[in-house]
mmCIF file of the N, C-alpha and C atoms, coordinates in Angstrom:
data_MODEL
# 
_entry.id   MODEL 
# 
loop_
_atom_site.group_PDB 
_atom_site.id 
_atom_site.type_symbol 
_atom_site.label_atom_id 
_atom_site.label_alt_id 
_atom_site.label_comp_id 
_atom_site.label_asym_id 
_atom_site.label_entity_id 
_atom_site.label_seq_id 
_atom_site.pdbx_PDB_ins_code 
_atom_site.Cartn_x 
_atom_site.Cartn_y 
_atom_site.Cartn_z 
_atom_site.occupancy 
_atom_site.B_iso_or_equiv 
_atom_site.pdbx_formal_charge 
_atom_site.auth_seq_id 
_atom_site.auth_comp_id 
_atom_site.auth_asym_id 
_atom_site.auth_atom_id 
_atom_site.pdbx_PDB_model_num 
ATOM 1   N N  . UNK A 1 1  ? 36.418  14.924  16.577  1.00 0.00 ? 1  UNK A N  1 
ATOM 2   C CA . UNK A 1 1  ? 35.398  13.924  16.351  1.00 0.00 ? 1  UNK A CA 1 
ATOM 3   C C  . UNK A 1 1  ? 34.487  14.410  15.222  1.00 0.00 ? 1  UNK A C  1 
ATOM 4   N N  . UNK A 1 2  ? 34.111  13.476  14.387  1.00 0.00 ? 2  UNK A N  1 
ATOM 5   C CA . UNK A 1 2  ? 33.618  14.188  13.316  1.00 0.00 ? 2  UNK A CA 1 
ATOM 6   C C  . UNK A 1 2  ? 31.956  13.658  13.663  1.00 0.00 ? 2  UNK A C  1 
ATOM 7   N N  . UNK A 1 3  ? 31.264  14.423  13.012  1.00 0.00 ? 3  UNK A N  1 
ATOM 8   C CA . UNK A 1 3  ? 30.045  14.297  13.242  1.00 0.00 ? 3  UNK A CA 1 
ATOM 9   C C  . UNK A 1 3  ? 29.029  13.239  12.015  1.00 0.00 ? 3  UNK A C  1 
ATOM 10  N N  . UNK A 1 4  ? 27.921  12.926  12.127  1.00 0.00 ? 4  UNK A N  1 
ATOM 11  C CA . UNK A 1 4  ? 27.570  12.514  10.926  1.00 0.00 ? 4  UNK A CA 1 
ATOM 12  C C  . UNK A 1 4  ? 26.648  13.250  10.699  1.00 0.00 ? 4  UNK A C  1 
ATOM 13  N N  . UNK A 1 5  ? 26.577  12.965  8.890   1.00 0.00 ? 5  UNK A N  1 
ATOM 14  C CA . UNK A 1 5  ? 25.880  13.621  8.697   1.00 0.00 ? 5  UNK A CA 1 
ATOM 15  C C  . UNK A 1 5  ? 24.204  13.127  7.870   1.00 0.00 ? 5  UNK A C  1 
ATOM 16  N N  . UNK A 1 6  ? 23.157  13.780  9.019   1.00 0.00 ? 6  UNK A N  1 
ATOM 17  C CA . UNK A 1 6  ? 22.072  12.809  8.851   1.00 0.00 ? 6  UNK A CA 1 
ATOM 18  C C  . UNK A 1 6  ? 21.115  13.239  7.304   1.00 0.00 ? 6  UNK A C  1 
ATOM 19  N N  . UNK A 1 7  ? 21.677  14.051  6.503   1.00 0.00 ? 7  UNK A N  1 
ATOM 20  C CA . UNK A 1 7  ? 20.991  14.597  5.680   1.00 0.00 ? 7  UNK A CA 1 
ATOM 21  C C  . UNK A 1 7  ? 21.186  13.328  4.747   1.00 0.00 ? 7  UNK A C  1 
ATOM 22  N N  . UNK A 1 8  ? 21.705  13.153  4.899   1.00 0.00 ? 8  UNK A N  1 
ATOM 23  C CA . UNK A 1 8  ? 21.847  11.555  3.516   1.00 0.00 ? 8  UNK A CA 1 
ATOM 24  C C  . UNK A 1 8  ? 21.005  10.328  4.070   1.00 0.00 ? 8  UNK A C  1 
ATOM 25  N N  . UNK A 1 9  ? 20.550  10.602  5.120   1.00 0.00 ? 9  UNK A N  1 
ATOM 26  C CA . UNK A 1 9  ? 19.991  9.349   6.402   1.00 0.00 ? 9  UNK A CA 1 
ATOM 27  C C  . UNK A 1 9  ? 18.489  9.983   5.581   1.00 0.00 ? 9  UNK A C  1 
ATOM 28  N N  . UNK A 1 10 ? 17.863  10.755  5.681   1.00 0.00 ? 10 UNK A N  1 
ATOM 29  C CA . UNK A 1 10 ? 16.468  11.265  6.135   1.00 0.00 ? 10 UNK A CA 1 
ATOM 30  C C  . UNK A 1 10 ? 16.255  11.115  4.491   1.00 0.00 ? 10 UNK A C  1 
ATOM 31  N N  . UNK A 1 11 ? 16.573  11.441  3.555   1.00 0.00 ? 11 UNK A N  1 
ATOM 32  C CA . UNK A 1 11 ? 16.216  11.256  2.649   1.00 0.00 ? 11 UNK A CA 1 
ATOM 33  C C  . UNK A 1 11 ? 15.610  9.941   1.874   1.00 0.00 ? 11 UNK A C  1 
ATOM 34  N N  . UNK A 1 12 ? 16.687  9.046   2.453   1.00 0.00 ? 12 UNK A N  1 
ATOM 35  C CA . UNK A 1 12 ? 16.604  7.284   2.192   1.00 0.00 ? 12 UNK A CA 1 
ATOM 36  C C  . UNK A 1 12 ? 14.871  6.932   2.981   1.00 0.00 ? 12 UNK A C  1 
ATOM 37  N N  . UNK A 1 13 ? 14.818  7.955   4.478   1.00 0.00 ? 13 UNK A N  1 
ATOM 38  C CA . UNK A 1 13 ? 13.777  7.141   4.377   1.00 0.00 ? 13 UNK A CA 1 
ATOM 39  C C  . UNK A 1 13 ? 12.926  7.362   4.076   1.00 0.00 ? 13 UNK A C  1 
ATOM 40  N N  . UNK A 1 14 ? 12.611  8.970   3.663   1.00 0.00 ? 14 UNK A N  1 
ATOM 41  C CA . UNK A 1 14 ? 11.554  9.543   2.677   1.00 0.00 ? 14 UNK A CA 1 
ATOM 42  C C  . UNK A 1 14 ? 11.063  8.853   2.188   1.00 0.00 ? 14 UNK A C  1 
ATOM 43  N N  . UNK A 1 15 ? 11.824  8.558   0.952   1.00 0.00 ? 15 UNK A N  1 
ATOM 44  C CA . UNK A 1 15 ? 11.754  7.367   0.160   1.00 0.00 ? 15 UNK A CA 1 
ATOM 45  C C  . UNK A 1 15 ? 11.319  6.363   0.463   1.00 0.00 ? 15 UNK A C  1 
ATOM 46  N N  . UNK A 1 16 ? 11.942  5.655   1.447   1.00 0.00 ? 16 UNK A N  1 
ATOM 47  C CA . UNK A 1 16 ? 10.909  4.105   1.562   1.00 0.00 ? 16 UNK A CA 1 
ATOM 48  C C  . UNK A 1 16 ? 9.659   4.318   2.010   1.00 0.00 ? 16 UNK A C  1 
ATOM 49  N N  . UNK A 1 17 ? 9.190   5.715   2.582   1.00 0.00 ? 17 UNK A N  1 
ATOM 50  C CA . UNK A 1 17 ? 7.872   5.829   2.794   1.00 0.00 ? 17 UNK A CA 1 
ATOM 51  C C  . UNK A 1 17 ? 7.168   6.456   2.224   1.00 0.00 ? 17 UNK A C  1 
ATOM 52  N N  . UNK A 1 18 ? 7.345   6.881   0.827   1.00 0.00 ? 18 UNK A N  1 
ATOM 53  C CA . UNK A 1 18 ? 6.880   7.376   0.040   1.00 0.00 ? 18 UNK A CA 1 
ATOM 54  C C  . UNK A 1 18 ? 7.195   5.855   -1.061  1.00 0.00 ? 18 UNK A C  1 
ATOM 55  N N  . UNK A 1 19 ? 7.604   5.073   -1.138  1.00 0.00 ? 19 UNK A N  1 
ATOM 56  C CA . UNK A 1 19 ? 7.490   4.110   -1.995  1.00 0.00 ? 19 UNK A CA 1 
ATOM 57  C C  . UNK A 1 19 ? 6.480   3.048   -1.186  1.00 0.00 ? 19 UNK A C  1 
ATOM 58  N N  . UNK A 1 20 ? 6.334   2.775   0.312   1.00 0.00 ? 20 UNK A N  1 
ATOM 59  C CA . UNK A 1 20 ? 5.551   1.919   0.441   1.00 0.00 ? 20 UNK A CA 1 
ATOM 60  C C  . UNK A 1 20 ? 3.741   2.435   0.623   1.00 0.00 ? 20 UNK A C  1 
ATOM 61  N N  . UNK A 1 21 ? 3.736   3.697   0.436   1.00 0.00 ? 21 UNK A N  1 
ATOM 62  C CA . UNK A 1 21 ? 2.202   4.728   0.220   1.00 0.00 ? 21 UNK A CA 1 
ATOM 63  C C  . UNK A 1 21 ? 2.148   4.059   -1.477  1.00 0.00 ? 21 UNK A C  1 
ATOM 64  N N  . UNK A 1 22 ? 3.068   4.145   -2.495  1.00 0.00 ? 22 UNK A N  1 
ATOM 65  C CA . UNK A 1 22 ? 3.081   4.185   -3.500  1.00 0.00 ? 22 UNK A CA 1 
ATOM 66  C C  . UNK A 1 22 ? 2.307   2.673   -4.116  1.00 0.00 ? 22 UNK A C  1 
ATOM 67  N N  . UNK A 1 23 ? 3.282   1.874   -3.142  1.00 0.00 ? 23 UNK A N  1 
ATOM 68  C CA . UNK A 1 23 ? 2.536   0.258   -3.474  1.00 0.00 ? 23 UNK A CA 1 
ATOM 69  C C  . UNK A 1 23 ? 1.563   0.082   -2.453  1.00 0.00 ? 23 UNK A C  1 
ATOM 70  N N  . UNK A 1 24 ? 0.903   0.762   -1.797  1.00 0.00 ? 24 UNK A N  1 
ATOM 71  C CA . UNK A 1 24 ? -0.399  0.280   -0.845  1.00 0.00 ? 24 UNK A CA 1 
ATOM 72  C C  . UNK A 1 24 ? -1.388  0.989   -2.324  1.00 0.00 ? 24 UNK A C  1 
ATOM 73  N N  . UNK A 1 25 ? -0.905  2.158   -2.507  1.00 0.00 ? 25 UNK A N  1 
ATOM 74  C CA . UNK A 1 25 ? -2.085  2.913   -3.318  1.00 0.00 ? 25 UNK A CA 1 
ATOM 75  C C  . UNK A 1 25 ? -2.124  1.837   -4.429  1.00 0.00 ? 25 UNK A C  1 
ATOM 76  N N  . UNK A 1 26 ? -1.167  1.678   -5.275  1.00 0.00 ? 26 UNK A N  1 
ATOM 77  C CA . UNK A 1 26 ? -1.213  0.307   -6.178  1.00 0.00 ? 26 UNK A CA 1 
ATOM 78  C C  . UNK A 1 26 ? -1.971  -1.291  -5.522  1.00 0.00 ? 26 UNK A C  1 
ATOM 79  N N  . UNK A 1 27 ? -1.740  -1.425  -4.748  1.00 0.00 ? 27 UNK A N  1 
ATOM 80  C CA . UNK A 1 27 ? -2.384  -2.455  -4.350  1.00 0.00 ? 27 UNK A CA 1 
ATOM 81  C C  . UNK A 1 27 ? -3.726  -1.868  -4.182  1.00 0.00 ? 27 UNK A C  1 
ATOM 82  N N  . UNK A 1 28 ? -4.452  -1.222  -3.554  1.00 0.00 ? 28 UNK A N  1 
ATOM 83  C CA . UNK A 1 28 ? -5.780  -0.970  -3.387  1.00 0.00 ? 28 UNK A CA 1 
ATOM 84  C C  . UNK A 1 28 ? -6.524  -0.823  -4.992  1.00 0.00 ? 28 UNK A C  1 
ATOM 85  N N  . UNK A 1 29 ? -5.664  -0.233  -5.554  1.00 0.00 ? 29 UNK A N  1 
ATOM 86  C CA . UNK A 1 29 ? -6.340  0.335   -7.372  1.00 0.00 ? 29 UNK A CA 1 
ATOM 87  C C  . UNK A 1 29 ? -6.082  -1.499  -7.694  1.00 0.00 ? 29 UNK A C  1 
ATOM 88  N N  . UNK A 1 30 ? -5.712  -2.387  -7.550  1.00 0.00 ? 30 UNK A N  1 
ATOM 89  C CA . UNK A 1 30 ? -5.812  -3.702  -8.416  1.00 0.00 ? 30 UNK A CA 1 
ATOM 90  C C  . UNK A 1 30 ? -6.867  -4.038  -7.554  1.00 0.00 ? 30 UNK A C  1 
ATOM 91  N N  . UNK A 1 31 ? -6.807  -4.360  -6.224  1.00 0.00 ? 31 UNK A N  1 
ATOM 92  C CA . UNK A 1 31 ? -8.117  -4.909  -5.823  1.00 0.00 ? 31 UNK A CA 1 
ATOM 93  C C  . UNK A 1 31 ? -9.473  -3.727  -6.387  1.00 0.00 ? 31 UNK A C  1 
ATOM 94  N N  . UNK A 1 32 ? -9.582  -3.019  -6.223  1.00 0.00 ? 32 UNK A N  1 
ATOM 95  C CA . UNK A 1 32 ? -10.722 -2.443  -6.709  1.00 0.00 ? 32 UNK A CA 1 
ATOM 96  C C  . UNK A 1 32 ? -10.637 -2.929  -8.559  1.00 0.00 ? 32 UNK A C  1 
ATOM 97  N N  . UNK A 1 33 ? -9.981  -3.246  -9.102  1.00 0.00 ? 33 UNK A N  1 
ATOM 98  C CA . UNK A 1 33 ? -9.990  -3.571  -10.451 1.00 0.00 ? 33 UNK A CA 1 
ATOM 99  C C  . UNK A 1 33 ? -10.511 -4.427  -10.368 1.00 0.00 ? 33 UNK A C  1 
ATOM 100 N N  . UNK A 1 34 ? -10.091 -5.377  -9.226  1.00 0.00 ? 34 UNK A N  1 
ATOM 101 C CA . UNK A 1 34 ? -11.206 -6.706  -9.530  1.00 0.00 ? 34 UNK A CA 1 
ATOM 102 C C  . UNK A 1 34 ? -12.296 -7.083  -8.963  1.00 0.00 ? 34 UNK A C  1 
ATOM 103 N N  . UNK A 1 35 ? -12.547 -6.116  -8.092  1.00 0.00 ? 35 UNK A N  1 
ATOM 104 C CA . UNK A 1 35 ? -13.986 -5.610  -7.937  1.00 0.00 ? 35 UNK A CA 1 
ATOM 105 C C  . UNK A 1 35 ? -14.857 -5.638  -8.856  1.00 0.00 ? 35 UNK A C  1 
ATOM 106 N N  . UNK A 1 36 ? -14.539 -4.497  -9.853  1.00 0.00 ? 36 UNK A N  1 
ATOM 107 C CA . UNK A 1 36 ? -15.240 -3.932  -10.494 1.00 0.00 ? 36 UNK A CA 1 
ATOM 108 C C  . UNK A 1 36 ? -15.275 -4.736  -11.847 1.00 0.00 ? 36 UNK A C  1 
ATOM 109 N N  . UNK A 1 37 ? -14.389 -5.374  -12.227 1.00 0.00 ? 37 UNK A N  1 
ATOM 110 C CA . UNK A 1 37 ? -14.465 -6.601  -13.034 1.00 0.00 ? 37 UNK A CA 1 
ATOM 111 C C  . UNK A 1 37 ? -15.036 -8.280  -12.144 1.00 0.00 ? 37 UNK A C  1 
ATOM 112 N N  . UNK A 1 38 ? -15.267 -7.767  -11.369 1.00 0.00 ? 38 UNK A N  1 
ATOM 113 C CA . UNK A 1 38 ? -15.386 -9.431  -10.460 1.00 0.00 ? 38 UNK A CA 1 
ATOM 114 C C  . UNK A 1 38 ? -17.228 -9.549  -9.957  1.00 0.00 ? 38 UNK A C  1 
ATOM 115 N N  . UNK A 1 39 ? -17.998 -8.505  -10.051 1.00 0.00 ? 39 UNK A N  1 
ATOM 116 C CA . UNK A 1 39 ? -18.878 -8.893  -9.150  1.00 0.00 ? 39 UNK A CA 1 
ATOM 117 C C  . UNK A 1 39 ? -19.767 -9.769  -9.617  1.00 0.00 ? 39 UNK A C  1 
ATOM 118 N N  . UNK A 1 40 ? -19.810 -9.991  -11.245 1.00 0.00 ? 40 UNK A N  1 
ATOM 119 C CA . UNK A 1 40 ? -20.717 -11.284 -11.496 1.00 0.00 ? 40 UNK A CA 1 
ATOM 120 C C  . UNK A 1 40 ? -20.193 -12.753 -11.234 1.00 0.00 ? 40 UNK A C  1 
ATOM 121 N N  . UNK A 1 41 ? -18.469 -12.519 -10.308 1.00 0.00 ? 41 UNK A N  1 
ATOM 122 C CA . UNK A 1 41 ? -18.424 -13.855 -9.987  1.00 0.00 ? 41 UNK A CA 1 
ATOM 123 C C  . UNK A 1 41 ? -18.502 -14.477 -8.761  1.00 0.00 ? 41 UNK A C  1 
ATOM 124 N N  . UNK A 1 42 ? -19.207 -13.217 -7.925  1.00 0.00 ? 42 UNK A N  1 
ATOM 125 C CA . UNK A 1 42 ? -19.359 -13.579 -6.362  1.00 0.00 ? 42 UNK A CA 1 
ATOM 126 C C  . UNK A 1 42 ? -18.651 -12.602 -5.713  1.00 0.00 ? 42 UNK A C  1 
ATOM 127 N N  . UNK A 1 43 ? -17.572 -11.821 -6.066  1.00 0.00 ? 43 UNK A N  1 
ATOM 128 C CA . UNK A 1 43 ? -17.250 -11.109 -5.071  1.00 0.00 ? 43 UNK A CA 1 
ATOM 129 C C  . UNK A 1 43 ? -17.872 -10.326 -4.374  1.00 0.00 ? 43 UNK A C  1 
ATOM 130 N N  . UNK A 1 44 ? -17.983 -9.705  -3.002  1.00 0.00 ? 44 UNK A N  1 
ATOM 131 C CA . UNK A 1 44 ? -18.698 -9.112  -2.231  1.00 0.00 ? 44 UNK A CA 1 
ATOM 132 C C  . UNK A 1 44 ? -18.111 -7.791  -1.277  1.00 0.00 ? 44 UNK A C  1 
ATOM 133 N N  . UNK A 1 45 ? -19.274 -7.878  -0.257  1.00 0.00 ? 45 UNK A N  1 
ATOM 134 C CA . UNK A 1 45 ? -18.274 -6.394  0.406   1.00 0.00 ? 45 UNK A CA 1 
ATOM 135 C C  . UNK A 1 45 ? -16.960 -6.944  1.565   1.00 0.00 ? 45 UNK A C  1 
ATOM 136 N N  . UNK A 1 46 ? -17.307 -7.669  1.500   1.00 0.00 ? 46 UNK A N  1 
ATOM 137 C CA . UNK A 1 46 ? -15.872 -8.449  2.910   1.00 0.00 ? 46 UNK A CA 1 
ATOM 138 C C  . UNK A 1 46 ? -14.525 -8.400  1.694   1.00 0.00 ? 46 UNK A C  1 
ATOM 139 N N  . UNK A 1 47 ? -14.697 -8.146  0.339   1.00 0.00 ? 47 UNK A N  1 
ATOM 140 C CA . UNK A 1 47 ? -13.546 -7.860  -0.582  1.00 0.00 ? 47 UNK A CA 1 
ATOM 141 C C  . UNK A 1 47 ? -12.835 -6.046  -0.523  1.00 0.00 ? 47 UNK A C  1 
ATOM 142 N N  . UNK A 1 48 ? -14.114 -5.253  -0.513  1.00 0.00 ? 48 UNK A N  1 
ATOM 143 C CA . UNK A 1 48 ? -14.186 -3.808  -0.248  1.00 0.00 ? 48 UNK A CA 1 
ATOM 144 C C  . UNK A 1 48 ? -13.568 -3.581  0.965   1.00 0.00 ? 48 UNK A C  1 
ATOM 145 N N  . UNK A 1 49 ? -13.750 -4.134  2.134   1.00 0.00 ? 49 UNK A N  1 
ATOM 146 C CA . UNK A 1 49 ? -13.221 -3.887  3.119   1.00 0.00 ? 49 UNK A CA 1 
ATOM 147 C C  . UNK A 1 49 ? -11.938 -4.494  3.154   1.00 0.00 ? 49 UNK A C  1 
ATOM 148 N N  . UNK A 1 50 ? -11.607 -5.398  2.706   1.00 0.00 ? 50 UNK A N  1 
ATOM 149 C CA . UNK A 1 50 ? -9.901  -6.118  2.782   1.00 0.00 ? 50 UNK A CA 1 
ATOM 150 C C  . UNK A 1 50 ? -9.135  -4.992  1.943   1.00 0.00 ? 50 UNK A C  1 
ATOM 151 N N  . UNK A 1 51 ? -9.639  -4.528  0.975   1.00 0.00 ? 51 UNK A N  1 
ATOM 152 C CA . UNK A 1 51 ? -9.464  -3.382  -0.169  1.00 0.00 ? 51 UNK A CA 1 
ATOM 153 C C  . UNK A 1 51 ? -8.608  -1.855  0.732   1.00 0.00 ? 51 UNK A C  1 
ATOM 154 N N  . UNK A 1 52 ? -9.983  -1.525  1.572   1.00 0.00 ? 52 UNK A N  1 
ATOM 155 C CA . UNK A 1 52 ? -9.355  -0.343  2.221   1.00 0.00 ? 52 UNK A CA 1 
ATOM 156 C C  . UNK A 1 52 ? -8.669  -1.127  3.276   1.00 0.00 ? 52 UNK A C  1 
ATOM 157 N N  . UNK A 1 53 ? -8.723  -1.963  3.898   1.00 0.00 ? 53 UNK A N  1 
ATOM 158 C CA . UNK A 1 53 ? -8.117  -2.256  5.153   1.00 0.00 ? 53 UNK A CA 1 
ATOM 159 C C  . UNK A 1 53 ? -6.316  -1.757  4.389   1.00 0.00 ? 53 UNK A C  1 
ATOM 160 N N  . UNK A 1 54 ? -6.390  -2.510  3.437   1.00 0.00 ? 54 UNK A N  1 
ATOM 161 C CA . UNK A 1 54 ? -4.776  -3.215  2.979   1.00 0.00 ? 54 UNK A CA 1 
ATOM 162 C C  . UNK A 1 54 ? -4.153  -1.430  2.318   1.00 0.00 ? 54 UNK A C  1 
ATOM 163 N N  . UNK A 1 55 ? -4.823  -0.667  1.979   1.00 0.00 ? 55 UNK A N  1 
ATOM 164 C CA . UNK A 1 55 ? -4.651  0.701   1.382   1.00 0.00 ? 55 UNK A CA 1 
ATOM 165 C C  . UNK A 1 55 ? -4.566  1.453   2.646   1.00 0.00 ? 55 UNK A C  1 
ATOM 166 N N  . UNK A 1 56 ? -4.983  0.964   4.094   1.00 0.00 ? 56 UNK A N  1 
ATOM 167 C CA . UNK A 1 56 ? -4.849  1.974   5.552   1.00 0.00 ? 56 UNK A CA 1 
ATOM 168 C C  . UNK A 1 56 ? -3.777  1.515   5.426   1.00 0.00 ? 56 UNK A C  1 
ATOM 169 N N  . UNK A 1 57 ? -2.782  0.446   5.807   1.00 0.00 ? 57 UNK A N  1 
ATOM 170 C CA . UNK A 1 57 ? -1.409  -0.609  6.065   1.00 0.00 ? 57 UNK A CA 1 
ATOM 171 C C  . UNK A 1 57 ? -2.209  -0.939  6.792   1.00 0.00 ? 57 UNK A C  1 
ATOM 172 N N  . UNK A 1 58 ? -3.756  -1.562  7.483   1.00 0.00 ? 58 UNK A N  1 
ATOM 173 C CA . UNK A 1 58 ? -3.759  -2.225  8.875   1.00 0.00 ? 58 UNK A CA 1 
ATOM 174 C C  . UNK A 1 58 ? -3.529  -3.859  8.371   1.00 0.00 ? 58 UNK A C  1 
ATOM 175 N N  . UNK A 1 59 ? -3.537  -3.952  6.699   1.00 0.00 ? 59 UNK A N  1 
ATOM 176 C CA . UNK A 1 59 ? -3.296  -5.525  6.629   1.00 0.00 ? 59 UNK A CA 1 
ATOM 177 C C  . UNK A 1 59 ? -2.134  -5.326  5.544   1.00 0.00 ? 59 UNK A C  1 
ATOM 178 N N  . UNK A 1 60 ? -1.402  -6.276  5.292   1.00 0.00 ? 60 UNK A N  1 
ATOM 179 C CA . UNK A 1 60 ? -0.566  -6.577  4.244   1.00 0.00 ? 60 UNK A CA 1 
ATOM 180 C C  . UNK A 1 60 ? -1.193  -7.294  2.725   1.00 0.00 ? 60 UNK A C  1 
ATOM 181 N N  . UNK A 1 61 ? -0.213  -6.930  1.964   1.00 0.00 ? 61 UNK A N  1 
ATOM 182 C CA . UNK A 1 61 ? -0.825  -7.492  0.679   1.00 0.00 ? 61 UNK A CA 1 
ATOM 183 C C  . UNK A 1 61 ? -0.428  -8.789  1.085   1.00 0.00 ? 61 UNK A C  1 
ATOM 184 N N  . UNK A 1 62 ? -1.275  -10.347 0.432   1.00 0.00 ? 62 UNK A N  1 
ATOM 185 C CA . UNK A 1 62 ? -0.434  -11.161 0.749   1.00 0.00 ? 62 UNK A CA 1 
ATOM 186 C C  . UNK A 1 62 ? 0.476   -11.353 -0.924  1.00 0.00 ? 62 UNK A C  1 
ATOM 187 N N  . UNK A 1 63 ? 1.536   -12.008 -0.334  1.00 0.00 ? 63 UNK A N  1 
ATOM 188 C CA . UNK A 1 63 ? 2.645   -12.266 -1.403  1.00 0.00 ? 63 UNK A CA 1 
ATOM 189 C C  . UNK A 1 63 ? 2.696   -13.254 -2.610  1.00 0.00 ? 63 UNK A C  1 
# 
């Protein structure tokens, strides 16, 4: 019986979790871009907090 082998497994998912840190951190750096370009048009702190919420994963970017 041959065995498998999980070293080709663990790597793949490295990766997807090191790519979805990659696009939360990207997503948080655009919302803070438009923060910091946005506040003479009303934006506020309920934007700051959607900001880190979505950079913890407790929310999704929407699409």
């Amino acid at each position: 019986m041959e065995s498998v082998d999980n070293s080709s497994i663990e790597p793949d998912k490295q990766q997807l979790e090191e790519q979805r840190r990659l696009e939360s951190a990207n997503d948080f750096l655009e919302i803070c871009d438009r923060l910091n370009n946005g506040y003479e048009s009303g934006l506020y702190w309920e934007d700051v907090q959607r900001a880190l919420r979505i950079a913890a994963g407790l929310e999704k970017w929407p699409e």
